[in-house]
N, C-alpha and C positions, 0 to 999 in steps of 0.2 A: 129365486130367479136362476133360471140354467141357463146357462151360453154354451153353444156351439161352434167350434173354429176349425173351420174348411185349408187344409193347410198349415204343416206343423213347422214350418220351414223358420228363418229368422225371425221377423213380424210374426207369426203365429205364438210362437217362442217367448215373444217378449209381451203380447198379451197378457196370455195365460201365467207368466211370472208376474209381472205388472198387478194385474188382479188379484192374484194370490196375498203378495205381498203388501196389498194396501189392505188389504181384509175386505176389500169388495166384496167380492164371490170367495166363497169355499172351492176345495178342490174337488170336494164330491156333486159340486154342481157347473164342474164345465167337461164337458163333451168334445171329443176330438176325431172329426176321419181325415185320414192322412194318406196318399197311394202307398204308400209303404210304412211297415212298422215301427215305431217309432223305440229307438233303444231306451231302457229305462233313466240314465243319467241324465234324457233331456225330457223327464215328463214331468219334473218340479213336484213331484208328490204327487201326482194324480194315478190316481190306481187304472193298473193295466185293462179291467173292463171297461174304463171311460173312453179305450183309444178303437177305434174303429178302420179299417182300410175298404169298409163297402158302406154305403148309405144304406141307413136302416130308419123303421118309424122312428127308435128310437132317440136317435141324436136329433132329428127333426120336430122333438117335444117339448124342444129349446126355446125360450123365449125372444133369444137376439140367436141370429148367426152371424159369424164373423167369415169372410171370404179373403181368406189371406195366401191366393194360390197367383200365380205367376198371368197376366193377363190374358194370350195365348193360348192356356188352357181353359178360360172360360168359360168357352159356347159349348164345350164338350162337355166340363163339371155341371152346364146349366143341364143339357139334357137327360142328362143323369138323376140330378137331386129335384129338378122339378114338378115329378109326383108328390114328393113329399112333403110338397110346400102348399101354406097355404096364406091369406089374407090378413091371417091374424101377425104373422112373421115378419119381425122389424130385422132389416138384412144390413149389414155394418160393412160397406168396401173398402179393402184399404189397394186395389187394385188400380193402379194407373191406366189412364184414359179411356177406362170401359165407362160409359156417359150413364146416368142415373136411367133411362129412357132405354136404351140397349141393355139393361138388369131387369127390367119390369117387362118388356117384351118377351126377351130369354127365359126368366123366371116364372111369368106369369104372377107377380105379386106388384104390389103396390107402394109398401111401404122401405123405402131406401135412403139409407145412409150411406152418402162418400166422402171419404176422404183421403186427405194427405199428408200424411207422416215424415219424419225425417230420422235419420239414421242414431241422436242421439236418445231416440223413445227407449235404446237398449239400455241405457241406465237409468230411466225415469227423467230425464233431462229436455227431453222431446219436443218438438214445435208439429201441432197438427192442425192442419184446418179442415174442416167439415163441411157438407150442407146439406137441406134431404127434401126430398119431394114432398108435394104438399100432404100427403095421406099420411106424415107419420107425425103425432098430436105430439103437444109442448112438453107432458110427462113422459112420453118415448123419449123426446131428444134430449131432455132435461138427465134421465140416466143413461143413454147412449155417452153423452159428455163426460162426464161422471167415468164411466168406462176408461174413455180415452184419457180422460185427467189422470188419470193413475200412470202414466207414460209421461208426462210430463206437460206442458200448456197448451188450448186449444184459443182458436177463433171459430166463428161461427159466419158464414157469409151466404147471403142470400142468392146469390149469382153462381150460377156452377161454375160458367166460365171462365171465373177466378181461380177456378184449382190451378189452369195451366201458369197461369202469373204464382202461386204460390211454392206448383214443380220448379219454376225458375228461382225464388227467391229462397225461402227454408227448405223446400227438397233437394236441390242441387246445394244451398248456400254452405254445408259444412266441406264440399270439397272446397269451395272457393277459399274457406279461410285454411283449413289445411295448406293448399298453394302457396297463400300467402306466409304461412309460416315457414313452409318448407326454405319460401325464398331466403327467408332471414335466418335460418338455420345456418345457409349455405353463407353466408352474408360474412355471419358470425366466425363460423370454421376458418372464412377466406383472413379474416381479421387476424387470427389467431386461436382462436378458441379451439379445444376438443371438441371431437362430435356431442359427446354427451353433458359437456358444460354449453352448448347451442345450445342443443332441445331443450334442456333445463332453461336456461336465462327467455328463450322464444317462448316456452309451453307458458312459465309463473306471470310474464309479461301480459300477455294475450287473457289470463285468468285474471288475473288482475285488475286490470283496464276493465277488462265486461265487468266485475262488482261495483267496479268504481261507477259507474255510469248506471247500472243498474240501482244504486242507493243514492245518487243524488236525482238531479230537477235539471243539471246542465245539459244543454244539447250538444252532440259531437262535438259539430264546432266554435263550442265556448272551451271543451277540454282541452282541441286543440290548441286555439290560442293559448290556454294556461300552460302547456308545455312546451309550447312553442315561442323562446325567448327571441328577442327583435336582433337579426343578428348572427344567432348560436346555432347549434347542430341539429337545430330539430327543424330549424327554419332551412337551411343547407340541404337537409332530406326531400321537404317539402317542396322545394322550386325544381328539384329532379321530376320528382312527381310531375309536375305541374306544368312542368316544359313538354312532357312527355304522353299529357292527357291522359295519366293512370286514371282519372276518376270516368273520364268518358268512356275508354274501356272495359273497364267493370260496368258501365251501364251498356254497352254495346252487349256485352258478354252474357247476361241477364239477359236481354230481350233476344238471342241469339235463342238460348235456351228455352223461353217463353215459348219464341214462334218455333222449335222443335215439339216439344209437346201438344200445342195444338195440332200439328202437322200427323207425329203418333194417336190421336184422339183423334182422327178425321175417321 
């Protein structure tokens, strides 16, 4: 199987390593055009004929192509690579708010995958959702998925219109907890801490808590009650919050973001 990936930028980047590294795809079966050449220490072992800066038959003999160029540039990459395309070509977007419907007009093809990626796919860590128009068969998506598994976990949703609730919640979601740790960083510093005994005691906390939750069956808030004694500092923490509607904000904050992305997708 060849893949070709439109876009050698971060997400192109991390594909192609991704790939590699799970032993999906070899390196002498992905295909790379890029507007500019691409320096050798970011081509993960792919030999310098694989990398392309003009569309040719050749990178278009690709089985899947991967469209990981900046939204913006779209309509202009479509008029470009659209002779070369043809019906048989399952197209993998990882392009925000270009709609599955605006790829198959531009393109002239049929068979489309979109999705939504999240910033931690750069260490295989990844949250992506996906969906794809009805012309691409259960063994396309079956190894589209496959694909993207190698970056780290996917969903699968029947509803496009769910990508934009998705940019809200796992596309944006690691700034949000960044913030939140940055808070208690600062939290910690104010307390007393060094900067770099913060981040440590904020970073193992935050890693921590997600295994914990991630190997049990409890829900948040059964953990929280368990740490949260009748009384003590965790509960003192919590009626701040709670005076203060933190949770209603983070759901304002979410749908703030939501209804941006549909807004960028119009």
């Amino acid at each position: 199987m060849k893949i070709a990936i439109v876009g050698f930028g971060n997400m192109g980047q991390t594909y192609a390593n991704s790939f590699m590294s799970s032993g999906f795809v070899g390196a002498s079966d992905i295909l790379v055009l890029n507007r500019r050449e691409v320096d050798e220490k970011f081509r993960f072992g792919i030999d310098a004929i694989n990398f392309y800066t003009e569309p040719n038959a050749a990178i278009f003999s690709s089985d899947i192509l991967i469209l990981a160029v900046k939204p913006q540039d779209f309509k202009q990459l479509a008029s470009v690579i659209k002779p070369f395309l043809n019906d048989e070509h399952v197209v993998l977007s990882v392009m925000a708010g270009i709609s599955i419907e605006t790829m198959q007009n531009e393109l002239g093809i049929t068979k489309i995958v979109r999705s939504m990626p999240n910033i931690p796919t750069q260490i295989g860590e990844g949250m992506t959702v996906f969906c794809a128009s009805n012309a691409v068969d259960r063994k396309e998506l079956f190894i589209v998925q496959n694909l993207i598994n190698t970056t780290g976990k996917s969903i699968y949703i029947d509803r496009e219109e769910m990508l934009n609730a998705a940019t809200a919640v796992s596309g944006s979601g690691p700034a949000y907890v960044f913030y939140f740790m940055q808070a208690m960083i600062e939290s910690a510093v104010k307390l007393g801490f060094s900067a770099s005994e913060a981040e440590f005691l904020v970073s193992q906390t935050f890693s921590g808590s997600v295994q914990l939750q991630n190997r049990s069956k409890l829900s948040n808030e059964a953990w929280i009650q368990r740490v949260a004694s009748k009384g003590g500092t965790t509960e003192a923490a919590l009626s701040i919050f709670n005076q203060l509607k933190l949770q209603e904000i983070v759901i304002n904050g979410v749908d703030s973001a939501n209804n941006r992305a549909i807004e960028l997708g119009a």
